[in-house]
N, C-alpha and C positions, 0 to 999 in steps of 0.2 A: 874355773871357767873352761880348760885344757879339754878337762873332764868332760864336760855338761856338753863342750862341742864333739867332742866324739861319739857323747850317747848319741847327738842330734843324727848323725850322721849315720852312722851302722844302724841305728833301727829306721832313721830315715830312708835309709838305702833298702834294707828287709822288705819295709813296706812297699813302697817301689816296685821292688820285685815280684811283690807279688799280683799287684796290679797290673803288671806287665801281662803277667802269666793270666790271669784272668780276661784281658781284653784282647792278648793275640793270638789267644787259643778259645775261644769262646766254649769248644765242645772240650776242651782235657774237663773244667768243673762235673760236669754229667758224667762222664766216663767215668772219672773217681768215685763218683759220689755210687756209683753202683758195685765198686771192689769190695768184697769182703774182708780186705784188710783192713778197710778203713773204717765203711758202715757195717754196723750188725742192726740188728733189730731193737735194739733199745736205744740206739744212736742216729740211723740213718737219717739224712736233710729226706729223700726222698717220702719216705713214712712221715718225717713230720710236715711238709705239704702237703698230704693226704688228710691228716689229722685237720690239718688247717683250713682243708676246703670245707671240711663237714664244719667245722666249728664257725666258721664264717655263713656258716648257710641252715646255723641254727638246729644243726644234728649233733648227736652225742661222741666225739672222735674215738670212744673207745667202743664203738659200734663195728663187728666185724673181722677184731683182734688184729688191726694194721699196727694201728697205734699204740704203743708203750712209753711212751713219755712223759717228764713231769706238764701236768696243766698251766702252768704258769706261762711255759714257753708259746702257747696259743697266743695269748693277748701280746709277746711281746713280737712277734715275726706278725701278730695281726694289724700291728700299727704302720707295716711296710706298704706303702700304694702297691697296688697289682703292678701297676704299669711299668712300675722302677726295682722290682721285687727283687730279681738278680744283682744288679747292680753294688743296690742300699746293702743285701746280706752280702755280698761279697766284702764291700767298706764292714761291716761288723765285725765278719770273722778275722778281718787285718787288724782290727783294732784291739780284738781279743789277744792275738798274738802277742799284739805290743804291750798289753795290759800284764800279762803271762812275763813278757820279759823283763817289764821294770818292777814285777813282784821279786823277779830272780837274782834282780841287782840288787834287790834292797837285802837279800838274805845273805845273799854272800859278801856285802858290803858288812852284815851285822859282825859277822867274825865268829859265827855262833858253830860256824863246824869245825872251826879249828881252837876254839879259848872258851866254854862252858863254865859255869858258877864251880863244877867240880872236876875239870878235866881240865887242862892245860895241853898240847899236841909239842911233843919236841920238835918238829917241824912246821910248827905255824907261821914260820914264814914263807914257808913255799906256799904261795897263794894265785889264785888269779882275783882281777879285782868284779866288780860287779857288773860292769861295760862288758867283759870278757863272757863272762858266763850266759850275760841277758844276749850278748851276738852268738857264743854259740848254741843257743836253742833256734834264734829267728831264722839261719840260717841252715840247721841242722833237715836235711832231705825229707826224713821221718814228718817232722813238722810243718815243712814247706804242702806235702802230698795231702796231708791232714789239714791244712788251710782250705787248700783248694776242693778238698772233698766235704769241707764243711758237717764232720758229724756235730752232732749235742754235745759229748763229749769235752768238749774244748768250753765251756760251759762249765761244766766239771771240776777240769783241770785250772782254770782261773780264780774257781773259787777256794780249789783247794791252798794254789802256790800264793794267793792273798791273806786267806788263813795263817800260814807260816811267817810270812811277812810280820804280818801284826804280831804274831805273837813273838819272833823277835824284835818289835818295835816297842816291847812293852804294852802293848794296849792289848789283853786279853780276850776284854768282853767282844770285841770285833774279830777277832780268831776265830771266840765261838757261835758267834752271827752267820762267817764264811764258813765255816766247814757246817753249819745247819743246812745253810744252801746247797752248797757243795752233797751232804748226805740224803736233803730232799732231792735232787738232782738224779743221782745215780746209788744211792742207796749205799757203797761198800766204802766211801768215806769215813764213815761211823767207826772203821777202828781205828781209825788215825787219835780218837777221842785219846783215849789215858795216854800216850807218847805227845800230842797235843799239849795238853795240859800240865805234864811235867815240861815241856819248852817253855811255855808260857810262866809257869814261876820259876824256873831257873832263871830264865831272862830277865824277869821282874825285882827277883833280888839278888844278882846276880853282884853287885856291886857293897852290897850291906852285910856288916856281920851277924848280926842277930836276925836270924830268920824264923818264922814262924812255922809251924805247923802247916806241912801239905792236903791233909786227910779235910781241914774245911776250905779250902782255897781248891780244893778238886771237888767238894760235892756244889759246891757255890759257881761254880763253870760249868760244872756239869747238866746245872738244872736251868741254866744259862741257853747251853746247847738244846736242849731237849726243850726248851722254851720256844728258843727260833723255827723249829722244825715243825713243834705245836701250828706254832703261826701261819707256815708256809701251808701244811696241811688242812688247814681253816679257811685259810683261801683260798685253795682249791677247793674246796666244798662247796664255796660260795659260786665261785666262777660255775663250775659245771652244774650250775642249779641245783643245789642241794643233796649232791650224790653223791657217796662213797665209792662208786663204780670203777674210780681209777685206780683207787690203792691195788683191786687185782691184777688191774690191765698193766701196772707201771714195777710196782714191788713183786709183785706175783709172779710175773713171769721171770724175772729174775734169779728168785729163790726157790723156784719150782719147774725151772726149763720148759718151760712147754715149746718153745719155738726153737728148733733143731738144727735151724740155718748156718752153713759153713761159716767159719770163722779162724783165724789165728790161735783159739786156745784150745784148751784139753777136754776140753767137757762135751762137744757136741757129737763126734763121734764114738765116743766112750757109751751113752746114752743110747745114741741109733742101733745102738750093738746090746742094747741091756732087757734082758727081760721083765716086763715090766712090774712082778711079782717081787724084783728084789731095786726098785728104783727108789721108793722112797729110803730104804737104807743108805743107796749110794751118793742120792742127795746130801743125805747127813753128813755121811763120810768127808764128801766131797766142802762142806762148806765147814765143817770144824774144821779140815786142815786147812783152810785160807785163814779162819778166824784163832786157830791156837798159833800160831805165830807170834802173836801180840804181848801175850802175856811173857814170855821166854824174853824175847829181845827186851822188852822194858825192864826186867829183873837184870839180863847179865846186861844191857848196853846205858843203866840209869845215868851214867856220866856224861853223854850222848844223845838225846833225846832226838833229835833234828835227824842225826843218822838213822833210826829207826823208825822215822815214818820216810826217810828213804827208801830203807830195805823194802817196806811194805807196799811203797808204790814198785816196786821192782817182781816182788812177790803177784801183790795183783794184777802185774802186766801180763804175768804167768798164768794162775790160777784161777782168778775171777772167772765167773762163767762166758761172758760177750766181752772179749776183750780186743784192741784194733791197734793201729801203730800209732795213736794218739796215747795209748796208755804206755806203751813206750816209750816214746817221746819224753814225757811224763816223768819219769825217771831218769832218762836219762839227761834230763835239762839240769837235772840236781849233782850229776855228779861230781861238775867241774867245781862245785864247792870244797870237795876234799882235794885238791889237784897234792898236797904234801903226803897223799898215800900213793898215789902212783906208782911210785917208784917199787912201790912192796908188792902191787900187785904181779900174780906171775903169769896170767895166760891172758895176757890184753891181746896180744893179736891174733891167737887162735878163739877166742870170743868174736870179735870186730870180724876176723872172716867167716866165723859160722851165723854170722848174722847177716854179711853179702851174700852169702852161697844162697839160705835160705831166700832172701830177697829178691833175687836174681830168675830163681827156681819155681818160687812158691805160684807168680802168677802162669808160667808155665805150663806147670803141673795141674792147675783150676783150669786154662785151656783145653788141656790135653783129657780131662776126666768131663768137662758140661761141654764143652763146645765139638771137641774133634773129636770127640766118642770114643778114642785109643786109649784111654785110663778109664781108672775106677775111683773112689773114695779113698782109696788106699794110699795112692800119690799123693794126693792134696794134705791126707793126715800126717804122710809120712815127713812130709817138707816142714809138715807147723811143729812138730818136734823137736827136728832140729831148729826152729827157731827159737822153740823154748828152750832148747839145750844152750844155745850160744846165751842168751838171757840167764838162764841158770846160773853158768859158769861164773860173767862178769856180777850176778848176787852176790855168788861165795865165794869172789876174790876180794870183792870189797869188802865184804865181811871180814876174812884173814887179815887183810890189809890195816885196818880197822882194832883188832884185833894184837895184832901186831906190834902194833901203834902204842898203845897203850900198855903191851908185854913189855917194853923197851924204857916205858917213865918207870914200869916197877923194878925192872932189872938192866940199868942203863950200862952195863957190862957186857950185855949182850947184844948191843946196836952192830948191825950189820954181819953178824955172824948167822948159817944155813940153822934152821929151826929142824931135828931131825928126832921122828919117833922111835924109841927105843922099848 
């Protein structure tokens, strides 16, 4: 009961706050919702009201290439009254929050990142419990700004941290319902799939000794997965009167950049700068290294699974094409599950403050290049680097850290002694 009054209260509190924040600042929502750190073009609330006036007025929303979003979200922002529009989606996206945080209780309550069907952590007791982890996302700044800026995104991200839930609650087939949504949604879900699905039976027999056979209990999820997604896409079909028209406007431009617009990640300046003779190669380039991750981490981290679609939300906060500080957030909501590697990691505070500096700098620097004409493209790129640098860094500590961890159950002779290349 101790417990249950505490969740009331810190996410009670969260929410709150953010109400606050929306009703005595009525202009910061619009302001936000116009930063590129938060909206891109595959996310923004602004674009999807556009979308929503034509769909509401019986035009085709992917008319005019505003709109890139999944269709589903039409009918669901279309059942908001005009009149109370603001309002009602503000209560959504607090509610998303909250939904985001007691997925993140439930994971860390499962114990799945610290005690695996094949992994045991010699510090599994250094933990935070599931109240801890679910308050530090609701309050986490990152999050708070991503509330109030309202992308799709957060959409996404619920469906994703619900997926994990279930699948350490044991109940699979709902894992792979939410990350169908989740990859109809925003499409780069989808490799979460085989790290997914190894959580999902490690969790399931995690307890039994005689375990069956992975190779049909992953193609039996799989077809699961690819099932739900079927679904979502049929209805969409249906909604936009019978037209394939979205898969370009929604998935196309995703996997094909056509829309250029500044952002936090690496791709869109890279591109502006590319000639166009050699883009469809660097396309390719550019999405096997986000998608060849997958396979490496699930071979060397199988003991692990949960941790490696960490890494990979951490990876796509980087490398994804439209990426915003909701997909950091994102990541960083999960880490306070491992809090017993901590200790290993070595460059937490120069991470944490190349990630202020950036922050601090980044809208600055977007000032000083669109608004006050003293810069160029070159400031704005130069700052989102070092934001991926400081993101980099805490990847690859927690990786080592990780890493580590597991060095130490094989050779417990060497706890606590300096790891030195020779």
């Amino acid at each position: 009961m101790v417990l249950d009054r505490r969740k009331i209260t810190l996410f009670g509190a969260a929410a709150v706050l953010r109400l606050i924040l929306f009703v005595a600042f009525p202009s910061l929502p619009k302001l936000l919702a116009g930063r590129v750190e938060i909206s891109t073009p595959v996310t923004s609330f602004k674009r999807l009201q556009e979308g929503l006036f034509l769909y509401t007025h019986n035009v085709s929303p992917y008319d005019g290439g505003i709109f890139h979003q999944a269709p589903l979200l039409l009918p669901l922002f279309g059942l908001i009254p005009a009149t109370a529009f603001s309002p009602l989606t503000s209560l959504l996206y607090i509610l998303l929050d909250v939904l985001c945080a007691e997925s993140l209780s439930q994971i860390a309550d499962s114990g799945e990142s610290r005690q695996t069907r094949l992994y045991k952590s010699p510090r599994r007791d250094l933990n935070w419990d599931g109240v801890t982890v679910g308050a530090a996302y609701l309050f986490n700044p990152l999050t708070i700004a991503a509330c109030l800026g309202r992308p799709t995104s957060l959409f996404t991200n619920c469906a994703v941290l619900y997926a994990i839930a279930k699948a350490c609650e044991r109940r699979p087939f709902m894992a792979m319902v939410a990350l169908g949504l989740a990859s109809y949604l925003s499409l780069y879900p989808a490799l979460f799939l085989p790290p997914l699905i190894l959580l999902c039976f490690d969790a399931r027999y995690k307890d039994e000794k005689q375990v069956p056979g992975v190779l049909s209990f992953a193609l039996t999820h799989t077809a699961a997965f690819f099932s739900s997604i079927a679904c979502f896409l049929f209805e969409s079909f249906l909604l936009t009167g019978g037209s394939w028209e979205f898969i370009s406007s929604t998935y196309g431009v995703q996997l094909l950049l056509p829309d250029l617009t500044p952002n936090v990640g690496l791709w869109w300046y890279f591109f502006i700068e590319m000639f166009d003779s050699f883009r469809e190669f660097f396309l390719g380039v550019f999405w096997l290294h986000l998608g060849g991750y997958v396979g490496g981490l699930c071979v060397r981290l199988r003991t692990q699974p949960l941790f490696v679609i960490t890494m990979l939300l951490g990876l796509c906060a980087i490398f994804k094409p439209y990426p915003g500080i909701s997909d950091t957030a994102l990541y960083l909501s999960l880490l306070p599950c491992y809090r017993h590697i901590f200790p290993l990691m070595r460059y937490t505070f120069f991470a944490l403050a190349t990630l202020l500096y950036a922050s601090l700098l980044g809208p600055a620097f977007y000032y000083l290049w669109i608004y006050a004409g003293s810069g160029n493209a070159n400031f704005f790129y130069a700052i989102t680097l070092v934001w991926s640098l400081g993101l980099s860094v805490i990847v690859s500590d927690s990786l080592f850290a990780v890493l580590r961890d597991e060095w130490e159950v094989e050779r417990p002779e060497m706890k606590g002694k300096d790891v030195r290349q020779i």
